[in-house]
Backbone as a printed PyTorch tensor [residue, N CA C, xyz], in Angstrom:
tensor([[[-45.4290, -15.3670, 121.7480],
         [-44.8940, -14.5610, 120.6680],
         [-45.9870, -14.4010, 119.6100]],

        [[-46.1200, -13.0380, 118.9830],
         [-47.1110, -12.7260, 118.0480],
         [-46.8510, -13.2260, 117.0960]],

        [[-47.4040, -13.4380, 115.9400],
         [-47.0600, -14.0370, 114.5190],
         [-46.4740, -13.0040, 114.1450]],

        [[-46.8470, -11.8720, 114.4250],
         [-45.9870, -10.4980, 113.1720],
         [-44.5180, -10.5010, 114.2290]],

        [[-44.3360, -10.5150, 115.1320],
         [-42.7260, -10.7100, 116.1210],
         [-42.0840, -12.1950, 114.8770]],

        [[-43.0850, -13.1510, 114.8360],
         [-42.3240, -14.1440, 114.5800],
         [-41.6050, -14.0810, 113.3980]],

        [[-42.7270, -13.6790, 112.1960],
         [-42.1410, -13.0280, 111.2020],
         [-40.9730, -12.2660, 111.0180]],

        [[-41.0740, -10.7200, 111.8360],
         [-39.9500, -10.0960, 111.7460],
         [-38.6030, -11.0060, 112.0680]],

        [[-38.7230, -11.8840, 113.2590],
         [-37.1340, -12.6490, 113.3680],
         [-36.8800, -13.3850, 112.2090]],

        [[-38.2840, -13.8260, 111.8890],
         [-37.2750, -14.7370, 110.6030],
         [-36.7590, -14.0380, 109.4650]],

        [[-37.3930, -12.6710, 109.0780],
         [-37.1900, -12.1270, 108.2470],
         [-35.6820, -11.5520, 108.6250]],

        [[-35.5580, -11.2400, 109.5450],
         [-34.3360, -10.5370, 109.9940],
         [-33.2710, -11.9970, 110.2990]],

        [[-33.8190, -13.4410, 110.5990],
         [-32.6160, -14.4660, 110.6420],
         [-32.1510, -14.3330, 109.1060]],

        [[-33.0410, -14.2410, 108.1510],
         [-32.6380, -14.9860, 106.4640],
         [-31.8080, -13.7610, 105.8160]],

        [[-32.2960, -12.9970, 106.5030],
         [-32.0790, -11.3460, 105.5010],
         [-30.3310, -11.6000, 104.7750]],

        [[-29.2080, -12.0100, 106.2920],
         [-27.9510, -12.1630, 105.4850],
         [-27.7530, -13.1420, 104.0990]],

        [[-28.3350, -14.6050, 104.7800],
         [-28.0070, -15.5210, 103.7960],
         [-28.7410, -15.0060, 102.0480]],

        [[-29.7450, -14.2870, 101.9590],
         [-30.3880, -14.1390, 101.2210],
         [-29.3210, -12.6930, 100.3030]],

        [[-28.8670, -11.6520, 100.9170],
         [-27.7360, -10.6540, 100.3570],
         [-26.7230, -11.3280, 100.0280]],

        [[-25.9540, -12.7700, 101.1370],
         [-24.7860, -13.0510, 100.6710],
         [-25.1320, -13.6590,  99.1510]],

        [[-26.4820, -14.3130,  98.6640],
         [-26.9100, -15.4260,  98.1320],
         [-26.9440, -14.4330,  96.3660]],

        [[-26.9540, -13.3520,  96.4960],
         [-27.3250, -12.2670,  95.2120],
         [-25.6840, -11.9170,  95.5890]],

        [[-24.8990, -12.5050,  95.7520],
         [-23.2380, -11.6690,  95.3120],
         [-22.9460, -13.5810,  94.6120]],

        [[-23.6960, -14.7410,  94.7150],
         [-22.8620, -15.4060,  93.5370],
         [-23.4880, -15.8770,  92.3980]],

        [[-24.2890, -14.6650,  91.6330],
         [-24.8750, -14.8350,  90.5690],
         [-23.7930, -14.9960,  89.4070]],

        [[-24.3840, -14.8350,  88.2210],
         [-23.5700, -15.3670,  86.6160],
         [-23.1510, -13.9560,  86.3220]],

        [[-21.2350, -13.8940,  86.8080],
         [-20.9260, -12.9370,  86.4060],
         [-19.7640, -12.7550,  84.9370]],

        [[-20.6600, -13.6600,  84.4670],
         [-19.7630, -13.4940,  82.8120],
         [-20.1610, -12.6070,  81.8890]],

        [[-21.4910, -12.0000,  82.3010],
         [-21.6980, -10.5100,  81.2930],
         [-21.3490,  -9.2750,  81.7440]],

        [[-20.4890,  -9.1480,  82.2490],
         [-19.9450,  -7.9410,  82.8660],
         [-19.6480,  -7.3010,  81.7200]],

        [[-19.4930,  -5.6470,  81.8720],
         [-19.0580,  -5.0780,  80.5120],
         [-17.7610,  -5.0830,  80.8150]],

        [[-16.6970,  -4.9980,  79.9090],
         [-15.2880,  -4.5540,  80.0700],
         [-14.9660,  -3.0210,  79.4620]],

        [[-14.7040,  -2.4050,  80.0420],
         [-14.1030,  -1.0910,  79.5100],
         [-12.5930,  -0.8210,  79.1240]],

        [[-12.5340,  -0.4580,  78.0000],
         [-10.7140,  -0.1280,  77.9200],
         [-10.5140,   1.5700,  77.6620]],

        [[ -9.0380,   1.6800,  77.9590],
         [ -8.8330,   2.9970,  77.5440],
         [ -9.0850,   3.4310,  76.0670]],

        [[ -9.0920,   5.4060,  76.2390],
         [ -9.4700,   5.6050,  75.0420],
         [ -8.2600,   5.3220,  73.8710]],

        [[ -9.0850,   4.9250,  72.6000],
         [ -8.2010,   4.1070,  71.5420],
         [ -8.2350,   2.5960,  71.1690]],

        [[ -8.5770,   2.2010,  72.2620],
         [ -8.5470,   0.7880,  72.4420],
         [ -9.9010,  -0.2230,  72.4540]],

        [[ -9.9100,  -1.1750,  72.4840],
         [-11.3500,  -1.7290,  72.0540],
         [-10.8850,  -3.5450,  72.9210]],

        [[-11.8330,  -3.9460,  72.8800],
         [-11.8080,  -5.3920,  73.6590],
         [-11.8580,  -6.3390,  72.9670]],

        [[-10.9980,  -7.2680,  72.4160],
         [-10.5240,  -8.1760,  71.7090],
         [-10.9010,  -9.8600,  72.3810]],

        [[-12.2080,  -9.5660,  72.0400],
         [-12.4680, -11.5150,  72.4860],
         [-11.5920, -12.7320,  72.1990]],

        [[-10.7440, -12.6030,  71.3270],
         [ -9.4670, -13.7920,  71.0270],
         [ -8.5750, -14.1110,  71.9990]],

        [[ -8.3260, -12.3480,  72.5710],
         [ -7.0560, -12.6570,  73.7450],
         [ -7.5670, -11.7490,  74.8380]],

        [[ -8.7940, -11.9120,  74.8990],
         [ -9.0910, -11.5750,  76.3630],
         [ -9.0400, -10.2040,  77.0750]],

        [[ -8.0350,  -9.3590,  75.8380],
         [ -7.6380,  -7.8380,  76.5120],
         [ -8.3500,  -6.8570,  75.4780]],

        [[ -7.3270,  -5.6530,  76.2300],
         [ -7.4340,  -4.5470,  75.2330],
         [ -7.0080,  -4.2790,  74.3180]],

        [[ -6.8630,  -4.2190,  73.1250],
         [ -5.8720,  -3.7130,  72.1470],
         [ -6.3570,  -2.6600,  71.1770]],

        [[ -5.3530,  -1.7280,  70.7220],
         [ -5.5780,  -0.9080,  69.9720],
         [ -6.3670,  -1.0880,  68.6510]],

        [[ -6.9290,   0.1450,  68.8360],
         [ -8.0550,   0.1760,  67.6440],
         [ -7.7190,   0.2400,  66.5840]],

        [[ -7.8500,  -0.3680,  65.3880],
         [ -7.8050,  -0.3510,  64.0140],
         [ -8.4800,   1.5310,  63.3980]],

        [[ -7.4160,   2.2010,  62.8100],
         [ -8.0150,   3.0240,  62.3650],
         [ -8.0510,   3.1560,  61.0840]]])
């Protein structure tokens, strides 16, 4: 087996673990979006209407 064959298998064994491995990063900065009017209230976690 060539070194560049050997390469490609390993590259192609890791390739999954390495995609599954970038879905359990730090997902606490996500943005939150609310409907229009409404705004995101860090106290209780939701949406609530906007102060006008």
């Amino acid at each position: 087996m060539t070194i560049k064959t050997a390469l490609a298998a390993l590259v192609l064994a890791l390739a999954p673990a390495i995609a599954t491995a970038a879905c359990f990063g730090d997902h606490s900065q996500q943005a939150m979006s609310c409907a229009e009017g409404k705004i995101w209230d860090e106290a209780t976690s939701a949406c609530v209407d906007a102060a006008v």
